[in-house]
N, C-alpha and C positions, 0 to 999 in steps of 0.2 A: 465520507469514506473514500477508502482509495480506488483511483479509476472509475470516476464517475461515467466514463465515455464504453464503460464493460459491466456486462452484467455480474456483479459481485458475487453472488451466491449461485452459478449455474451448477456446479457439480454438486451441492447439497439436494439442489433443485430435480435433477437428473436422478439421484441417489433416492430420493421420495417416490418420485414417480415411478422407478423402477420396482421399489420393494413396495409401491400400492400395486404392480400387478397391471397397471397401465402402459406399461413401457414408457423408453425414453430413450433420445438422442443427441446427443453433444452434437452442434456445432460450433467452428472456431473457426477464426480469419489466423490465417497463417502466414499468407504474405501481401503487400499493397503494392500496385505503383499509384504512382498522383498523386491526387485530392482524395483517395478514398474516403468515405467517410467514417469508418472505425478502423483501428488500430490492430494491429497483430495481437492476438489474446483473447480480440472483444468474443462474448458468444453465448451462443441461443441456443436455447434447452427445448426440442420438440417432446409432447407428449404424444401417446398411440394413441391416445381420443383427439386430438387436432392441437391441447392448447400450446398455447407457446409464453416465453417469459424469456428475455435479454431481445440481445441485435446484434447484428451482424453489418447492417450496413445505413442503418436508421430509417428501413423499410422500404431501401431501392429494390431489393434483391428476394427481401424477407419472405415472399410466398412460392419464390422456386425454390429456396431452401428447402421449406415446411413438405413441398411435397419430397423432394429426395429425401430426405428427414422418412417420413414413413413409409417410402420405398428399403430403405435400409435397414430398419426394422423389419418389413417383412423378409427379407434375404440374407439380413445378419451381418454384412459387407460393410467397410468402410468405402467412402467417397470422397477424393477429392472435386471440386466445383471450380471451376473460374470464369468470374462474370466479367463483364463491362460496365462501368456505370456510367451511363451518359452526363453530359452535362446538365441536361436539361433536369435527369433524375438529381443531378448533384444538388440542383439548384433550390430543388422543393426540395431538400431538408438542411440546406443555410449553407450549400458551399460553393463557392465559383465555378467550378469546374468539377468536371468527372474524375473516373481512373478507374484500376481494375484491382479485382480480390482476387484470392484464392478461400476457399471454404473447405477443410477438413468438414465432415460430418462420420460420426461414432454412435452406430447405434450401442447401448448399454447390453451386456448380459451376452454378446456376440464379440464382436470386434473390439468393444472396448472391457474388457474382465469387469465385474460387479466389485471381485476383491479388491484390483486394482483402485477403482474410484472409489471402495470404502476406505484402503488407507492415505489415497489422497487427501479426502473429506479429514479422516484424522490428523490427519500434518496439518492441516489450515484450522481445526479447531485447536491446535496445538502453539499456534500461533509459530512455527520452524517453519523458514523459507525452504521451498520444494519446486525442484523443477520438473515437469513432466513430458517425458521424450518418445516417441514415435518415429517410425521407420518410416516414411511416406509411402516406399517402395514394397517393405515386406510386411509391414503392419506389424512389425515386434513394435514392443509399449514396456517403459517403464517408469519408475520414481529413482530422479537423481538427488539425493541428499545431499550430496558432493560434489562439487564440482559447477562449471558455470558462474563462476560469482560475478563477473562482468556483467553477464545477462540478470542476473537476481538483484544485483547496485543499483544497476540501473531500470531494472522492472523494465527489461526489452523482451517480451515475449518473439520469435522467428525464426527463419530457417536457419540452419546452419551454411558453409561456404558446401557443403555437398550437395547443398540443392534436395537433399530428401528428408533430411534430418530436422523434423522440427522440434521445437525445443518450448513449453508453456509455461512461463513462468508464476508459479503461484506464492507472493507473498502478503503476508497478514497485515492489515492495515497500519499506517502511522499512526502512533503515538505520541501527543505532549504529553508532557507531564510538565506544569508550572508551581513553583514552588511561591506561592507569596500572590495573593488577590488582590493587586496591587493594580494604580489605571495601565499600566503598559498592558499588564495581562489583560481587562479587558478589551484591549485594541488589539491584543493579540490573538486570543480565540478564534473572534470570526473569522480573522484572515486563515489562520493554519485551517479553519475546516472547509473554508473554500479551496485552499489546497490541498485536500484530502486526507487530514488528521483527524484523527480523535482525540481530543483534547480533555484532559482531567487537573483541576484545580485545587492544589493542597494548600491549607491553611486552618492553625487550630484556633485562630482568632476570629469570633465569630462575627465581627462588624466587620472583617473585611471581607472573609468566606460566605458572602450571602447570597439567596436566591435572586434576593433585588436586585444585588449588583450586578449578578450572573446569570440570568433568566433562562432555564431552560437548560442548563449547564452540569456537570457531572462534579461534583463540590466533594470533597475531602478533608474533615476539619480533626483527624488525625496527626499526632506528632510526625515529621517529613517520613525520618526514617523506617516507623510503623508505616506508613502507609505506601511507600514503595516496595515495602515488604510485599502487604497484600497486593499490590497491583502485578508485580514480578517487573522485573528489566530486561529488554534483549534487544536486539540487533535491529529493531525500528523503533525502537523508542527514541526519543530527544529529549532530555532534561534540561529545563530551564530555568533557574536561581535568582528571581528577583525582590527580595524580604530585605536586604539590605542588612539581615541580622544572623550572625553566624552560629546564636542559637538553633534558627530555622532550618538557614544554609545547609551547613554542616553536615547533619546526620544525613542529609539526602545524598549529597555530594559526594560521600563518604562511598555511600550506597554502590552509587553510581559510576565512582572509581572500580569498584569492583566488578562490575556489571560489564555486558557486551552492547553498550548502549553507542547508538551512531553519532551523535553530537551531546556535550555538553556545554553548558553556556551560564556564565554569573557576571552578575551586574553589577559596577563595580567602578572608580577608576584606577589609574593604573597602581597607583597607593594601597588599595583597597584589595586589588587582586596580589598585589607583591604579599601583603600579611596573611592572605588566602592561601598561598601558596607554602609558604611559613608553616600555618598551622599544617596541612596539607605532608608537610616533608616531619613534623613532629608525629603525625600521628602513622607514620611508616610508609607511606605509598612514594614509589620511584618517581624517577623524573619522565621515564617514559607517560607513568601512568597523570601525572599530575602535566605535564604538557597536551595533555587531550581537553582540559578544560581550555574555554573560548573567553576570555574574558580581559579587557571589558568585553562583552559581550556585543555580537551583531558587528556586520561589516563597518568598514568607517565612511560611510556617507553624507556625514556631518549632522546627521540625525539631533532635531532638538522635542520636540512634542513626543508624549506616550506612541500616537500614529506611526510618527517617522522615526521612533526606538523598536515600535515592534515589525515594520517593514525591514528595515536591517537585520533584526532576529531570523526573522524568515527568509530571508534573500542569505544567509550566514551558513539557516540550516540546510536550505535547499545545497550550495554549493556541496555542502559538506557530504550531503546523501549522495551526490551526484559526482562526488571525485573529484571535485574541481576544490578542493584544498587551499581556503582564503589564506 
């Protein structure tokens, strides 16, 4: 999942414990210097009975938090926090060196609106990237659905250049979507879910779409086009085209042209992508739209093994998420 280094589900988390009548308290690292050890965004969901669920600094800091955490609860107030983290704390939890945080903490149902984090919660179940913005100074709080797309690209949760304005970025996990159960694919699963994908494998050929081949894996043996149906397409998705067969190809591709998907990618040589493109321009889609597919597919690395085709895929898609435009 994305941002392993952040607790994924705190506002859901915040959102339970508040409507069980336990209360709850966001907190979030809002700015770093150094070696901090979490990131802008990371954050820890305090309950009114003590428990707790995320991090904020991978347990340098974790217990002053929890208590300002239910001091702000009782008084309703937001807090900003800023620590030090020694080196020495750096050190028991893997990192060279110190630095320093800052910690928004929000008690729920006060400083932070109940409404406000239920339709937070709704944007993220919605799978639409949402920014969530704070006053530092005055404690106004909203949802930017607009706006920010630098910070939402690049999943930077942080201050803004005023120094008060902080900015949370909450977007819905990556997705692959691989079209074809083929051996790149699976050298290419694990690696995208250690980069923080969710990975889903279509193929309605059942010797290659198998458990065995794909243990533990989310399998789709759906025709392409059906099944990106069901799954939906949007602005973090990555479709990946490697069936070699324009039966397959195709209708996903298709899909996918039409779709707000962030990289597309077919496998292919350049022969193979020239008649892709062919069919591509027969069946009406523009040049803008038929220039977003990547293919042949993956950086040119000189890539010869399934490994070293789907290391290039992913170093391809990564640029592509990240603005850097191979």
């Amino acid at each position: 999942m994305q941002h392993t280094d952040q607790f994924e589900h705190a506002p859901e988390t915040a959102l339970d414990w508040h409507r069980a009548g336990t209360g709850a308290a966001l907190a979030t690292v809002v700015q770093t210097w150094g070696s901090a050890p979490r990131r802008a965004g990371s954050q820890l969901v305090v309950s009114g009975d003590g428990r707790i669920e995320g991090s904020v600094s991978g347990g340098c800091v974790e217990g002053a938090v929890v208590v300002e955490a239910l001091e702000a609860l009782e008084d309703g107030k937001h807090r900003l926090l800023e620590f030090g983290v020694s080196d020495e704390d750096a050190f028991a939890v893997g990192l060279a060196c110190g630095g320093t945080i800052k910690v928004l903490v929000e008690p729920v149902g006060t400083a932070l609106p109940a409404d406000l984090l239920e339709e937070l919660v709704e944007a993220r179940a919605s799978r639409a990237p949402v920014a969530y913005e704070v006053n530092l100074a005055t404690g106004a709080r909203r949802l930017a659905r607009a706006g920010y797309p630098d910070r939402i690209r690049l999943d930077r949760s942080g201050l803004e250049e005023d120094g008060k304005t902080f900015v949370a970025v909450h977007n819905p996990p990556l997705r692959l979507v691989c079209v074809g159960a083929v051996h790149i694919t699976q050298a290419l699963v694990p690696m995208t879910r250690i980069a923080g994908y969710d990975p889903v494998i279509i193929d309605p050929r059942a010797a290659f779409a198998s458990s065995e081949r794909f243990p533990g894996e989310t399998l789709m043996d759906d025709w392409p086009d059906e099944a990106v149906q069901k799954l939906g397409l949007d602005s973090r998705t990555a479709l990946v085209l490697l069936t070699h067969d324009p039966k397959l190809d195709d209708p996903a591709l298709q899909a996918a042209l039409a779709a707000d998907v962030f990289y597309i990618g077919a496998l292919g040589s350049k022969k193979t992508h020239a008649a892709r493109v062919a069919r591509m321009q027969e069946a009406g889609f523009t040049e803008t739209q038929i220039n977003r597919i990547h293919g042949p597919i993956g950086l040119d690395i000189g890539a010869a093994s399934p490994a070293e085709i789907a290391v290039s895929i992913l170093a391809e898609m990564t640029a592509v998420l990240r603005g850097k435009q191979p």
